[in-house]
N, C-alpha and C positions, 0 to 999 in steps of 0.2 A: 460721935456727936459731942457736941461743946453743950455744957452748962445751959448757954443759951439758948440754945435752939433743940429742946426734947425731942424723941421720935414720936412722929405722929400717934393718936391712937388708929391704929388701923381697923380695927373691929369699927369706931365709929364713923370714920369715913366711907366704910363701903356700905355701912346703913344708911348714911346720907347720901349717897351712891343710888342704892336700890331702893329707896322711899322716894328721890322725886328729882334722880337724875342731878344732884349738887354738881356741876365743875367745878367750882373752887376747890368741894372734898376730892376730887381726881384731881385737881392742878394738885394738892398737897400728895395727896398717893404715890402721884407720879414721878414729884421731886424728891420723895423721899426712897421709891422703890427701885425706879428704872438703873438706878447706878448701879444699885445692888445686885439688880436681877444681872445687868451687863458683867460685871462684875465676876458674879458664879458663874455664867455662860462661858467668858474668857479662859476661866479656870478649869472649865469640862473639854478647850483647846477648840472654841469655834473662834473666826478669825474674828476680827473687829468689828467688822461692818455685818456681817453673819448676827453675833452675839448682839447687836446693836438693834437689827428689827427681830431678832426673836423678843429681847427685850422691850421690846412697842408693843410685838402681838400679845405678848405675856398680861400687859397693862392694858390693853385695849379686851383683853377678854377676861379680865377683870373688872371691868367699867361694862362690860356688856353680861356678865353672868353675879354681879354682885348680890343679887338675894340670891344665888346658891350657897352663900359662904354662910355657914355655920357655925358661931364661936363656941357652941360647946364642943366643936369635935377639932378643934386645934388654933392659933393665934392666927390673924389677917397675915402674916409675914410667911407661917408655913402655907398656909391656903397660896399663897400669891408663887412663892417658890415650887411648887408642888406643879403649878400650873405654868411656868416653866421650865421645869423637868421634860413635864407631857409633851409640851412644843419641843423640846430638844429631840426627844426621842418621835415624834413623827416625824422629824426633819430629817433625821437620819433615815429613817425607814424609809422614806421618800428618796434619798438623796443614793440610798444602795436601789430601789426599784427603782430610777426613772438616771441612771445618770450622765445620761446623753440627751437629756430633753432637752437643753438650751442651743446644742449643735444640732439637733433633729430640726429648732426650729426655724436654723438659716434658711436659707436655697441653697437645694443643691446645684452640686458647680455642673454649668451646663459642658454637654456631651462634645467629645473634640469633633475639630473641623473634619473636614474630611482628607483635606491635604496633609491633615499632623497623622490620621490613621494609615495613609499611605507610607507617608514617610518612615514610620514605626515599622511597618511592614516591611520596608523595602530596609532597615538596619538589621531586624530580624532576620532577612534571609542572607544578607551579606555576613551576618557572624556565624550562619549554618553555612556557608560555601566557607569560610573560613576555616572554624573547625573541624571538616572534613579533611580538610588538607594537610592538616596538622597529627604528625604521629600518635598511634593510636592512645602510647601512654600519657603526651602530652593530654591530648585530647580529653580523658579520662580525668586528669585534673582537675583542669577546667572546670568539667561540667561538676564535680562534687565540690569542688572551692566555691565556685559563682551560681551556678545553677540549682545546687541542692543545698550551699548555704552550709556546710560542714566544717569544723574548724581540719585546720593543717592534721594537728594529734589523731583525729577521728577519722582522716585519710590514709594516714599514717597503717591505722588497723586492719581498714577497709582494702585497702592495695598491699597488705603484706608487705611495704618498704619503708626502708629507713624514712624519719623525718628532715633532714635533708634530703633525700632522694625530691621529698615531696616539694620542699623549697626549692629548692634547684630544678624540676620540670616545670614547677608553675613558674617562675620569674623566666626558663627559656621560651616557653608555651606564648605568656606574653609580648616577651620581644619578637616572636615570629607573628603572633599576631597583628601586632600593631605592623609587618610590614608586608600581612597578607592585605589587612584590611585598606590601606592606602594604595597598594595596587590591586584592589577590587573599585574604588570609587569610577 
């Protein structure tokens, strides 16, 4: 703050506040708190625009509970920080219970045609006539590389063979694939 322009009293603005509704006293509250409050909120790592209406509600429920505020039991400044702390921390609480409310509240994506679930179908059984056909070791790859999502190392343990062995059946497993699968279409 510059010489010029002191900090407001805050105690007497929110008594002019909750004696008969002053906005002027909240225009001054507001111009002297809300940066602040933004400010702290930034600093506790909420984004900008986050810290920025927590910073509103913080002011606005100070304008709306102003005869709760007490100056024997601490300054307008901690009263006002205090009660964005609280909004910080419902927010969170909120934001770890509900944290797919905003995707819950799309539409959901409507259910496929019926031509795309044939279709699906009919790739799924052509990569099971495939891999049938494919020696049993390749075979065995495959389905722990792709199907059960394993890395190489973990196949490696699982089939008792070298990790080349494993490289080297999956990359031939695929090339036979890809030339089962073109003479399956």
């Amino acid at each position: 703050m510059t010489e010029d322009h002191p900090p407001p009293d805050g105690a007497a603005l929110l008594a002019a506040i909750a004696s008969h509704g002053d906005r002027d006293a909240f225009a001054a509250l507001f111009a002297h708190f809300a940066p602040r409050v933004k400010g702290y909120l930034l600093r506790l790592g909420l984004s900008n625009g986050r810290a920025e209406e927590l910073a509103q509600d913080t002011l606005l429920t100070a304008w709306r509970r102003a005869e709760a505020f007490n100056p024997a039991f601490g300054t307008a400044a901690a009263w006002i920080f205090t009660i964005a702390r609280n909004l910080r921390v419902d927010a969170a609480r909120r934001d770890r219970m509900f944290p797919r409310l905003e995707l819950m509240a799309e539409e959901p994506d409507p259910p496929p045609q019926a031509d795309a679930v044939l279709q699906s179908a009919q790739r799924v059984a052509r990569l099971r006539a495939a891999l049938d056909r494919l020696p049993a070791e390749q075979a065995d790859v495959i389905r722990l590389s792709f199907l059960d999502e394993r890395p190489h190392a973990e196949i490696e343990r699982v089939l008792g063979i070298p990790l080349g062995t494993v490289k080297s059946r999956l990359r031939l497993a695929m090339m036979r694939l890809r030339g089962l699968l073109d003479d399956l279409q």
